[in-house]
C-alpha positions in Angstrom: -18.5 30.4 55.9 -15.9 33.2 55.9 -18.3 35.8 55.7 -20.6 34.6 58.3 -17.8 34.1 60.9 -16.8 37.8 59.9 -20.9 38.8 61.0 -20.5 37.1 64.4 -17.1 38.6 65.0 -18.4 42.1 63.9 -21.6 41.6 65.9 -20.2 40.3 69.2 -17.6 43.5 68.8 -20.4 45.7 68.9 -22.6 44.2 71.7 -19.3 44.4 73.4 -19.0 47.8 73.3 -16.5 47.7 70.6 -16.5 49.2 67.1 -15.6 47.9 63.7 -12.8 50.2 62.4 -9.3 51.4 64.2 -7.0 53.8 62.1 -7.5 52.6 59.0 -11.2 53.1 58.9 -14.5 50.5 58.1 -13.6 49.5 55.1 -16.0 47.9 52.3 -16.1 43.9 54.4 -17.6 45.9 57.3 -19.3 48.7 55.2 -22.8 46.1 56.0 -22.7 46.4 59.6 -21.2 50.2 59.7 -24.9 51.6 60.8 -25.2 48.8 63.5 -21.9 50.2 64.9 -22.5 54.3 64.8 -26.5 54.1 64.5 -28.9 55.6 62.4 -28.2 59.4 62.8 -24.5 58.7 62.8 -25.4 57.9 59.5 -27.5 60.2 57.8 -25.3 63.0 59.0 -22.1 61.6 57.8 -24.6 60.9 54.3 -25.7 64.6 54.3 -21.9 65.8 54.7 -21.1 63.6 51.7 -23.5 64.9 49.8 -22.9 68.4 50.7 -19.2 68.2 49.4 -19.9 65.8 46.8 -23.1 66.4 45.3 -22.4 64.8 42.2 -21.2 61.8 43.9 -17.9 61.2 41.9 -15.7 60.5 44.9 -14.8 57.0 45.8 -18.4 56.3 44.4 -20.1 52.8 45.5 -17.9 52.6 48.9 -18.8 53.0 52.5 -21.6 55.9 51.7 -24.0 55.3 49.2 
């Protein structure tokens, strides 16, 4: 029930105009909804600067960017 309450907050914050992080960033509870927030080229740019610094992917592995 938690979680779904946390969706409907999340969602409502976006259609709002709102976004999901402040200072201390997304976060993996929001990490699902992240895309919704920034959209889809947000994403694959901040996914092709990840994997141009860390090509291996050893840093903070399995977080926000996959």
């Amino acid at each position: 029930r938690t979680h779904k309450a946390a969706a409907d907050l999340f969602r409502v914050a976006v259609e709002l105009g709102g976004t999901l992080s402040g200072e201390h960033g997304v976060g993996t509870l929001k990490k699902p909804y992240l895309e919704s927030d920034i959209g889809p080229i947000a994403m694959d740019v901040m996914r092709s600067v990840r994997r141009a610094l860390d090509p291996r992917g050893i840093l903070n592995p399995g977080k926000i960017l996959d």
